[in-house]
C-alpha positions, -999 to 999 in steps of 0.1 A, spaced: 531 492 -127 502 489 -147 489 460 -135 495 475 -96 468 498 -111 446 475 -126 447 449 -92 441 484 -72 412 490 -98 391 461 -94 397 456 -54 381 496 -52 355 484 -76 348 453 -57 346 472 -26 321 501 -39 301 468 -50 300 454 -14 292 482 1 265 488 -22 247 457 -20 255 456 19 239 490 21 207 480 1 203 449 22 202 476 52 178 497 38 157 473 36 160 457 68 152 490 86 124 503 66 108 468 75 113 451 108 148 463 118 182 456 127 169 447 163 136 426 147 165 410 126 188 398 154 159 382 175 151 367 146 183 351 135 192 340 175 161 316 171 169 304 139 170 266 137 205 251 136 200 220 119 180 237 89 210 261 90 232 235 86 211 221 53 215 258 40 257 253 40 254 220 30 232 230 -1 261 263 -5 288 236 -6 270 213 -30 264 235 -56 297 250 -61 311 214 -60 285 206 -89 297 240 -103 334 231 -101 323 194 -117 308 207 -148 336 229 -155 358 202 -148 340 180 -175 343 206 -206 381 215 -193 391 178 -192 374 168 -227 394 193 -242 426 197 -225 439 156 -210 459 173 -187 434 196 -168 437 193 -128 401 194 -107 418 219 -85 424 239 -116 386 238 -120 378 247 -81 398 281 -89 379 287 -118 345 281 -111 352 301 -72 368 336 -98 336 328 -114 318 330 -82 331 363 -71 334 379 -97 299 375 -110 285 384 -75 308 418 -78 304 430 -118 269 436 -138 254 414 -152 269 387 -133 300 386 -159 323 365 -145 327 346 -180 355 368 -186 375 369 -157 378 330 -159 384 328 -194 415 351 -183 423 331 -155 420 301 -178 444 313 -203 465 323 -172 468 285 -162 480 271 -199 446 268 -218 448 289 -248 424 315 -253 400 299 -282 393 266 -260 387 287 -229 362 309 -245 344 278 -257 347 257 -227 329 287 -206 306 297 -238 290 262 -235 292 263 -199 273 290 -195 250 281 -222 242 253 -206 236 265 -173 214 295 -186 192 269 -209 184 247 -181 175 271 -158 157 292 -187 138 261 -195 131 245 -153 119 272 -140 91 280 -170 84 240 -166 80 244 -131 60 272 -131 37 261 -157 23 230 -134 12 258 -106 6 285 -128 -32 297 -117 -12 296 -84 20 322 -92 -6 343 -111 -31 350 -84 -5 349 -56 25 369 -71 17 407 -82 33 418 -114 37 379 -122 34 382 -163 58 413 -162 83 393 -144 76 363 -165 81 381 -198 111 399 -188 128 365 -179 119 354 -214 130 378 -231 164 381 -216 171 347 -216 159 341 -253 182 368 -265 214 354 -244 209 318 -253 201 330 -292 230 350 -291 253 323 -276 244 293 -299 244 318 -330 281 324 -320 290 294 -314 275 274 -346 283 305 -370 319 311 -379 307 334 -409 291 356 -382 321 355 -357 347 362 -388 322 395 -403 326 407 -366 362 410 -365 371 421 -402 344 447 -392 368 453 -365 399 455 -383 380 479 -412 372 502 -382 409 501 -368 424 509 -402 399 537 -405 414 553 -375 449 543 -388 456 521 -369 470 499 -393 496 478 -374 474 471 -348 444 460 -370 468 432 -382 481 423 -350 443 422 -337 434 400 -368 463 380 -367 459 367 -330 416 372 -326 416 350 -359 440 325 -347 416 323 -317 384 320 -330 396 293 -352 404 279 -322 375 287 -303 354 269 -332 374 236 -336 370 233 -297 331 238 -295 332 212 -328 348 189 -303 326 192 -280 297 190 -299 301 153 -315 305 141 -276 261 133 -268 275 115 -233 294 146 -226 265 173 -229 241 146 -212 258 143 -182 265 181 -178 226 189 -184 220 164 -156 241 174 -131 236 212 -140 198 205 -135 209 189 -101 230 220 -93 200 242 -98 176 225 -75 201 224 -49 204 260 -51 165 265 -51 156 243 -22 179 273 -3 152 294 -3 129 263 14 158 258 41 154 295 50 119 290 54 124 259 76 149 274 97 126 303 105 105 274 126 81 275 96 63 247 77 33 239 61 41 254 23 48 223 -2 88 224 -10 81 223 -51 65 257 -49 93 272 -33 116 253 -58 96 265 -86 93 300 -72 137 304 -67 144 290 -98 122 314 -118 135 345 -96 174 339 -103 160 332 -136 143 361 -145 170 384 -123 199 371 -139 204 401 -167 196 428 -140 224 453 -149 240 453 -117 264 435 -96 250 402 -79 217 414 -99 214 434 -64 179 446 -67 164 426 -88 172 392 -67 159 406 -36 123 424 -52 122 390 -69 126 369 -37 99 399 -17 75 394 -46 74 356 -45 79 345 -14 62 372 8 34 345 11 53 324 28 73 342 48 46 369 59 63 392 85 96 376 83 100 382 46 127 410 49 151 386 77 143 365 50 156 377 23 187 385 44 194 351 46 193 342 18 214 367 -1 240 356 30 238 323 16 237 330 -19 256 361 -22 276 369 5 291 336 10 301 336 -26 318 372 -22 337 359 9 352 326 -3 352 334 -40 378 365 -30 398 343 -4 404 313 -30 409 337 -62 437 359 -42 448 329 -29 448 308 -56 464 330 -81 498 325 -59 494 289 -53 485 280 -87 515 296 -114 507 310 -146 516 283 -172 527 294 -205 497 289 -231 492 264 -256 492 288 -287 519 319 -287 495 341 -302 484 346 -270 500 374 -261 491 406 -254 490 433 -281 514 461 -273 
């Protein structure tokens, strides 16, 4: 019964999201060129360029699936690649439907759901998503920096945007390696935890919490310790995680090309996406809806004069949208095909 309620509970909040971020998307649309402006537009769209704009959809989440495929199969020999397309698509979905873009804990869940135990999934996806966070963090400042004079005189409100991305991203990827390297810190949190718990005497359940949470983070530790003697292993992740993000930024030139446009160089436009999902990553709501599309009008109004709001339409199809669609269709899905295996470690369990 309960978790009839908790299933109905995400699909309403998944729908309020939708509807939200659909709704925004109109608002915008009709305020600039409208829904008529819009569907002229998209009827002389160039196929071909479309085509490059799925092709680049489908590459990334392959990449995506890959790398998590990598961490997963280091630590756990018996680890299926279609095990790994689940994951990374309920990581898809349900980052483009919560805030923050926090689908780390929904495949951590479904992880744990498929045999890994709790500790090694937390770590696998901690480094994951360290990893992804650093590269971008770290490409798009790179990229900027060799057409700086450029962003600054073209892009209003350029140093607030760039100071916001820093700070954000600093504080995540601070946070995350802290965690990860400092067990002392990790074990203060929970007896802090367990203090509070008996201090509302709840006694029982402080021992059960620091019975299992323990049991996990000891787990979580030896796992990231595993991963962290393997060079080869984070090399090759970097790499194709640095791939994955310029596949995802030459989107944005793809739109532009399929609009019949040309003329702008394609590294400024690679530059330009990767330092807006950058710096909107840590907008507070769900698909950073918002923040992804003022970042995308701010930057690449230049390029797309007139056009920009159809624009930015496209886009979020290809990088939102799409992931809403097919991450919901393979997570429903794929939580019937793909049983629940008992985890590793018994601990596991839930507290009752």
């Amino acid at each position: 019964m309960q978790t009839k309620k908790s299933n109905r509970g995400k699909n309403i909040f998944a729908a309020i999201t939708i509807a939200f971020s659909i709704g925004f998307l109109t608002f915008l649309l009709q305020t600039e060129s409208g829904i008529k402006s819009l569907r002229h537009i998209f009827f002389h769209l160039k196929p071909v360029w479309l085509c490059w704009i799925a092709a680049g959809v489908l590459a990334g989440w392959f990449l995506e699936v890959y790398v998590i495929h990598l961490f997963c199969k280091h630590l756990k020999a018996d680890w299926t690649f279609r095990q790994s397309f689940y994951i990374a698509m309920v990581g898809f979905f349900y980052s483009s439907i919560t805030p923050f873009s926090a689908g780390e804990p929904m495949e951590v869940y479904c992880m744990v759901k498929q045999g890994m135990d709790t500790g090694t999934a937390s770590s696998v996806i901690a480094v994951k998503s360290l990893v992804h966070h650093a590269v971008t963090f770290v490409y798009a400042f790179v990229l900027v920096a060799f057409e700086l004079s450029y962003f600054q005189t073209r892009v209003s409100n350029f140093s607030f945007v760039a100071l916001f991305g820093l700070f954000t991203n600093s504080i995540f990827i601070f946070s995350v390696i802290l965690f990860l390297i400092n067990e002392r810190l990790t074990n203060s949190i929970l007896n802090a935890l367990v203090r509070l718990l008996k201090r509302l005497k709840m006694n029982k359940w402080a021992e059960k919490c620091y019975t299992i949470v323990h049991s996990d983070l000891e787990n979580f530790h030896g796992s990231f310790k595993k991963m962290g003697k393997s060079l080869p292993l984070y090399t090759f992740a970097i790499s194709l995680t640095l791939v994955q993000i310029t596949i995802a930024s030459l989107i944005s030139y793809f739109v532009y090309r399929s609009f019949n446009l040309r003329g702008e160089p394609v590294y400024i436009m690679v530059a330009a996406d990767t330092f807006v999902t950058m710096a909107a990553s840590f907008i507070p709501l769900p698909g950073s809806t918002g923040g992804a599309e003022g970042g995308f009008y701010l930057f690449f109004r230049e390029f797309f004069g007139n056009t920009i709001v159809p624009a930015i339409a496209l886009w979020r199809i290809a990088t939102f949208y799409v992931n809403i669609l097919f991450g919901a269709i393979i997570t429903f899905v794929g939580a019937k095909k793909l049983k629940p295996r008992e985890a590793e470690n018994p601990e596991t369990e839930n507290i009752d």
